[in-house]
C-alpha positions as CSV (number, residue, x, y, z in Angstrom):
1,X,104.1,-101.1,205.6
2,X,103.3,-102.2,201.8
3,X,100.8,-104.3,200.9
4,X,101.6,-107.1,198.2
5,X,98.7,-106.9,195.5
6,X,98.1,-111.1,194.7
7,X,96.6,-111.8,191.5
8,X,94.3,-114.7,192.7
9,X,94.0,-117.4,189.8
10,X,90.6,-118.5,189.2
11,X,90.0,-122.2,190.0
12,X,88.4,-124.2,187.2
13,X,86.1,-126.2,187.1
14,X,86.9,-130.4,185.0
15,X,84.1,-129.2,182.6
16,X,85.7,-125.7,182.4
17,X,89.6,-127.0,181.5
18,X,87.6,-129.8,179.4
19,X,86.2,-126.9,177.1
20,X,89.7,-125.0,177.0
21,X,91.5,-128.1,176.2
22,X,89.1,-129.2,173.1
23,X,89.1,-125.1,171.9
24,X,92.5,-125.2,172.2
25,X,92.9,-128.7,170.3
26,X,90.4,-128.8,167.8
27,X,90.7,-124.4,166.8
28,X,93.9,-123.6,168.0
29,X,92.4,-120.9,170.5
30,X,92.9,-120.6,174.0
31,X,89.7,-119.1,175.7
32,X,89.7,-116.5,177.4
33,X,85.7,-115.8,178.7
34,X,84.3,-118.9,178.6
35,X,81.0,-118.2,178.7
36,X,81.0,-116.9,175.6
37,X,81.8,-120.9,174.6
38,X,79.3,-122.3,177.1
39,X,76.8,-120.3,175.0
40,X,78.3,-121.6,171.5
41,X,77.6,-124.9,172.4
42,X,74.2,-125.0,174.0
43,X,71.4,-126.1,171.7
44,X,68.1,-123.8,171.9
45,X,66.7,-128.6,173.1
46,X,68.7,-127.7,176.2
47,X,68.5,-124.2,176.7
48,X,64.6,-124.5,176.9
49,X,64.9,-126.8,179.5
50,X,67.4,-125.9,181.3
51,X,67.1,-122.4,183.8
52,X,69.7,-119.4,183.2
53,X,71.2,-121.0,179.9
54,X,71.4,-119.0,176.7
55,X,71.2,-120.5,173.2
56,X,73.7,-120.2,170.5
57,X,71.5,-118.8,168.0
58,X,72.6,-115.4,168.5
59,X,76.6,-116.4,168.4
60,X,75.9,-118.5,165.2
61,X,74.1,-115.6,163.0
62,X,77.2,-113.6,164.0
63,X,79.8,-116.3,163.6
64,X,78.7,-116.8,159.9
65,X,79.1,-113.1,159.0
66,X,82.7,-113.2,161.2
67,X,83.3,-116.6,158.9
68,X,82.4,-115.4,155.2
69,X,84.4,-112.4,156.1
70,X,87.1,-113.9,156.8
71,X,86.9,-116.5,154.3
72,X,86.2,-113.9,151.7
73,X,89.7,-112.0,152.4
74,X,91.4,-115.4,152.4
75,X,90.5,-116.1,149.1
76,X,90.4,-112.4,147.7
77,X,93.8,-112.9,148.6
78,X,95.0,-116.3,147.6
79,X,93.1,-115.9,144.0
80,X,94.6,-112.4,142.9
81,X,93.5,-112.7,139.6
82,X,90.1,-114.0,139.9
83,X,87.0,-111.8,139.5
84,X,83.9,-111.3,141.7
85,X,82.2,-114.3,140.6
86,X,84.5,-116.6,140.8
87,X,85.1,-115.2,144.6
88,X,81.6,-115.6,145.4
89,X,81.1,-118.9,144.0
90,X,84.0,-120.5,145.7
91,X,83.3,-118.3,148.9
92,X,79.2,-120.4,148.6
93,X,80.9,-123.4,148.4
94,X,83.4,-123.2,151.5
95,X,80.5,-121.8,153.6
96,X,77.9,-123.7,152.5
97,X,75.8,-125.7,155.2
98,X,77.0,-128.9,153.5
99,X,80.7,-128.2,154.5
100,X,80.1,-126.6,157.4
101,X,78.0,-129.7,158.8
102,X,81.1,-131.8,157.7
103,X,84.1,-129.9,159.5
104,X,81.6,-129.8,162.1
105,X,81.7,-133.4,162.2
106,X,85.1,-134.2,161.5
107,X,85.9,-131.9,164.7
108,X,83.4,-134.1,166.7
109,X,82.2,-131.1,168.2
110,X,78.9,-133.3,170.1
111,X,81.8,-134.2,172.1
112,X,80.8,-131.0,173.9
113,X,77.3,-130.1,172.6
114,X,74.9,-129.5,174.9
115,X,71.8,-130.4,173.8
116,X,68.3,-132.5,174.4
117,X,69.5,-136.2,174.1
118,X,66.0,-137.5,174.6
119,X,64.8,-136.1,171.1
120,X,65.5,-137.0,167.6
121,X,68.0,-134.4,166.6
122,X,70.6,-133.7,162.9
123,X,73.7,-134.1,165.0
124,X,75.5,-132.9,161.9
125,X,73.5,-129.8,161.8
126,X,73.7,-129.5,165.3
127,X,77.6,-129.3,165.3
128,X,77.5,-127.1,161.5
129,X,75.8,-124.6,163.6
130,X,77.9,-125.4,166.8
131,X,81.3,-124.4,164.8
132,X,79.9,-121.4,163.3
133,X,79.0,-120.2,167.2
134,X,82.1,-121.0,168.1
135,X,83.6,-118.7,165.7
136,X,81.5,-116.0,166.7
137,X,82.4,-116.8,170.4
138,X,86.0,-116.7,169.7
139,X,85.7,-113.0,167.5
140,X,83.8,-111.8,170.7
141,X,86.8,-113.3,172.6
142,X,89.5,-112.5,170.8
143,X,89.1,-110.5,168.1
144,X,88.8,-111.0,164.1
145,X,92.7,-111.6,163.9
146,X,92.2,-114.6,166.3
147,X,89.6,-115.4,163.8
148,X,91.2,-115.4,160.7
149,X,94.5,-117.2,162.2
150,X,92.2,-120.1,163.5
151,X,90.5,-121.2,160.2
152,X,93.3,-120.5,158.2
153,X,96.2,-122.4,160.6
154,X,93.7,-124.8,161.7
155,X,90.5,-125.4,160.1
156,X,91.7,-125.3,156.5
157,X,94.5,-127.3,157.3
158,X,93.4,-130.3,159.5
159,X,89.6,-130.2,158.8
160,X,88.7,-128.7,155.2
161,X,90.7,-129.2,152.4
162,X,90.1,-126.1,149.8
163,X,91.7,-127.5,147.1
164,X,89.7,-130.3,147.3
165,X,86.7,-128.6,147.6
166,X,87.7,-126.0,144.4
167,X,88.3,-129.4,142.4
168,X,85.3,-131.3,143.1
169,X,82.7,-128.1,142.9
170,X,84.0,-126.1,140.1
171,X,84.5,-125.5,136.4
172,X,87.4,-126.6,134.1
173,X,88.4,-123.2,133.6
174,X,88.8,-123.0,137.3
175,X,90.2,-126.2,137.9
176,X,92.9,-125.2,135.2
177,X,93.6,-122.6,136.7
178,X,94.1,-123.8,140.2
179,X,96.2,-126.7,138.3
180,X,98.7,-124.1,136.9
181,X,98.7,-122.6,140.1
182,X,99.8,-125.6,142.0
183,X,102.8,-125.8,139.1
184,X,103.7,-122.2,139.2
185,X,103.0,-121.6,135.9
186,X,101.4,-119.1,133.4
187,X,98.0,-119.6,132.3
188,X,96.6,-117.0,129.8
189,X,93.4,-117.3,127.3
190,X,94.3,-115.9,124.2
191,X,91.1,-114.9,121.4
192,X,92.2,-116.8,117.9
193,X,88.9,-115.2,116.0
194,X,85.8,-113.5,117.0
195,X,83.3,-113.0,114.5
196,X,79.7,-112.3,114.1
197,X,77.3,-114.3,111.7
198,X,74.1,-113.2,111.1
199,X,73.8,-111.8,114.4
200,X,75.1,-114.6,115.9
201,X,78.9,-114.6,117.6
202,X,80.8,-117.4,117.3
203,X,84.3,-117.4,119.5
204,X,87.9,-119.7,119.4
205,X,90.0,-119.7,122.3
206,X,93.4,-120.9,122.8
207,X,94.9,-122.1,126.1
208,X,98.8,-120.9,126.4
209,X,100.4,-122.0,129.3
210,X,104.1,-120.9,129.8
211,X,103.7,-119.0,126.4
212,X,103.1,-122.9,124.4
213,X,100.0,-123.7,123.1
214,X,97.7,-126.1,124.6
215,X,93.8,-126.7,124.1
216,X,91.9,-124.8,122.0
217,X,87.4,-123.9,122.4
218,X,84.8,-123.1,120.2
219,X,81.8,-121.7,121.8
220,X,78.7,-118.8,121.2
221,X,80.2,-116.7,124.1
222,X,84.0,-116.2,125.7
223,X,83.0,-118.1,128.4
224,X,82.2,-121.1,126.7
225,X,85.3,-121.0,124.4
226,X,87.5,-121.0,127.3
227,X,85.7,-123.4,129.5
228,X,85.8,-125.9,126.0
229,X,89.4,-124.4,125.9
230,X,90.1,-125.6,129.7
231,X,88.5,-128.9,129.0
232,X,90.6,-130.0,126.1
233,X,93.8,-128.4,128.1
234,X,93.3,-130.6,131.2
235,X,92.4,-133.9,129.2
236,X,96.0,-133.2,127.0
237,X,97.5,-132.7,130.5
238,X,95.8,-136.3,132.0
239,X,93.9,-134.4,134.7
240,X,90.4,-135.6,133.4
């Protein structure tokens, strides 16, 4: 006689389905292991109080590595042209506790915090943390691919618009550039003189965008020729 092998489903719990459907709503992620999400979402308030529970502290230090790596690639690769600081600055700004605090937020993720509700408590900080767990609890459970397709099919599209946080937190130089990259067109910085006076080195930039000349910069380094440069470009173009 054979025996049939049954795989036996594994009942869930109302608060176990509630977590998988909000994971699955708010990141696009199906869990897997869900204590590894029980744990992203309990507060050190109600661990300490609370027998056999773990705090997320541990899944939030590695969630924001797992996060500014991932965000790192995403815009190594979306900005081709850009240099390192540049990267980083943008990279600050995406990750910063400030923005994190607001996706955090937006998500309503004290929907499913655990924490003390007896004490005076920085929900938003609570949930900034929160997501950044709940990244590192979905890396553990599914990998860095699962990762990367979460923030950049969900998170950047419903809950933190880059563009917008590119225009409000950086330079006109940048912000030109991000404008010609919206158009599909070709942005270069071309030196019109460079000379030194007494020491002193005094530079004029041009702005050529599709080859035509736009704005033009003075300034006592190339960086603040073109960002003078960028300036007068975006005013010409009705963009400040």
């Amino acid at each position: 006689m054979f025996k049939r092998l049954f795989t036996r489903s594994i009942k869930r719990s109302n608060e176990d389905l509630r977590i998988i459907r909000f994971v699955l709503k708010r990141f696009g992620y199906k869990p897997k292991n869900l204590s590894f999400f029980y744990e992203a979402i309990t507060h050190k308030s109600f661990s300490n109080l609370t027998e056999n529970q773990i705090s997320n502290e541990r899944l939030e230090y590695l969630g924001d590595a797992i996060l500014d790596a991932v965000i790192a690639e995403l815009l190594f690769l979306r900005f081709p042209d850009q240099d390192e600081g540049f990267l980083t600055k943008i990279k600050s700004k995406v990750v910063s506790r400030k923005t994190l605090s607001e996706i955090g937020e937006e998500m309503r993720l004290r929907e499913v915090l655990r924490y003390h509700k007896g004490r005076a408590i920085n929900l938003a900080s609570l949930e900034g943390n929160a997501f950044e767990a709940l990244m590192g609890a979905i890396y553990l459970d599914g990998g860095y691919e699962a990762v990367k397709k979460c923030i950049s099919h969900n998170i950047l599209r419903n809950y933190a618009d880059l563009n917008k946080i590119l225009e409000e937190e950086i330079d006109f130089k940048s912000k030109l550039f991000i404008w010609s990259q919206k158009k599909h067109l070709k942005l270069e910085f071309n030196v019109i003189t460079e000379e030194s006076v007494n020491g002193n080195w005094n530079y004029e930039i041009m702005v050529l965008i599709n080859d035509t000349p736009y704005g033009k910069g003075k300034g006592n380094s190339k960086k603040m020729a073109e960002q003078a440069a960028s300036k007068e470009t975006l005013t010409l173009m009705g963009e400040i």
